[in-house]
C-alpha positions in Angstrom: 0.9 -29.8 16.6 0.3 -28.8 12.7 2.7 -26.6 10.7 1.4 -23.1 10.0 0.3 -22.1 7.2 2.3 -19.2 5.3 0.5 -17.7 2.4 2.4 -15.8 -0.1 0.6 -13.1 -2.6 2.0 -11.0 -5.7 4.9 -13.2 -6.9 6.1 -14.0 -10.0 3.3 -16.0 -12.7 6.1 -18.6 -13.6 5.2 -22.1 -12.4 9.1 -22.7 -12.1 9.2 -19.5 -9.5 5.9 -20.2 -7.7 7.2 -23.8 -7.2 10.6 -22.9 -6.2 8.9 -20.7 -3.9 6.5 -23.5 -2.1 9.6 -25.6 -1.8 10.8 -22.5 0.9 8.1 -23.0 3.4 10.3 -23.8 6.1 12.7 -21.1 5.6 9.7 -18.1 4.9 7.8 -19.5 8.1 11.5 -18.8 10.2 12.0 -15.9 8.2 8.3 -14.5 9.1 8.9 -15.2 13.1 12.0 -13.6 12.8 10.2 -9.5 12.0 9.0 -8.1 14.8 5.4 -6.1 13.5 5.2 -4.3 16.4 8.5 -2.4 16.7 8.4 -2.1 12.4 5.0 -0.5 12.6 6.3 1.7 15.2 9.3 2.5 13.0 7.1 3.5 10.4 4.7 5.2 12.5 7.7 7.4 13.3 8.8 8.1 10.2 5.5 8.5 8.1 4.8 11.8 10.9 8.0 12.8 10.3 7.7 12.9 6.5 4.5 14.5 7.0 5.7 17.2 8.9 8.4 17.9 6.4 5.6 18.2 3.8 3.6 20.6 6.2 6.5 22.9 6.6 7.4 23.2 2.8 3.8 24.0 1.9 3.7 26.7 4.6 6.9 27.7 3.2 5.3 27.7 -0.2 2.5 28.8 0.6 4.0 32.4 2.0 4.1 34.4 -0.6 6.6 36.5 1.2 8.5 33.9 1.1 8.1 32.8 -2.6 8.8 36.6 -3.7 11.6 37.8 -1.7 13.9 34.3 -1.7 16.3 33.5 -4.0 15.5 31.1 -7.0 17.1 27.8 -6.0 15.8 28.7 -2.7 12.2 28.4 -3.6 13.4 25.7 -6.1 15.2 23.4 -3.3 11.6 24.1 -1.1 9.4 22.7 -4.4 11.6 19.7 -4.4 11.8 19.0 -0.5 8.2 19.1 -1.0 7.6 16.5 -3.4 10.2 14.2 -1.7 8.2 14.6 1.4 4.7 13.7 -0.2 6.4 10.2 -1.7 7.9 9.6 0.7 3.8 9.6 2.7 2.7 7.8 -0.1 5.3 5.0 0.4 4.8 5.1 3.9 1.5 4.6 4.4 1.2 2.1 1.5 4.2 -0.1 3.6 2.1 -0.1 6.6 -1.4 -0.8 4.9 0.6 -3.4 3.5 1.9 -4.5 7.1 -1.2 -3.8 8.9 -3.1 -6.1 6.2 
């Protein structure tokens, strides 16, 4: 039976690290067997439609101008930053499971 093959992108330009790096193939090959992609994409799944239903209720918060006029300052303020939490945290999200999916 022939050993896999384990290809590694987007690490370091150095020849010294990209060497040290090949010399690991054995332990990245146990160390890649060792994730499970299924339950980690899950995992994400979960937690990207959680962070984008934070985001949905801040911008309907926002988005009340009830709500922006009659509620205290830091309020509002505390709602703003909730919000942009929320969004990075989507964008991180969903770039860690194009990243896993790829």
């Amino acid at each position: 039976m022939s050993t896999p093959t384990l290809a590694v992108w987007k690490f370091a330009s150095c020849d010294g690290c990209q060497l040290t790096l090949l010399d690991m193939e054995d332990e990245l090959l146990a160390l890649a067997g060792a994730v499970d992609v299924a339950a980690e994409r899950r995992r994400l799944e979960k937690d990207l439609a959680a962070a984008i239903s934070e985001a949905e209720q801040a911008e309907r918060k926002l988005g009340n101008a009830d709500f922006t006029a009659k509620a205290p300052a830091e309020v509002v303020a505390k709602t703003r930053q909730r919000l942009e939490a929320a969004r990075s945290d989507v964008a991180r999200l969903e770039q860690r499971l194009a990243a896993l999916v790829g």
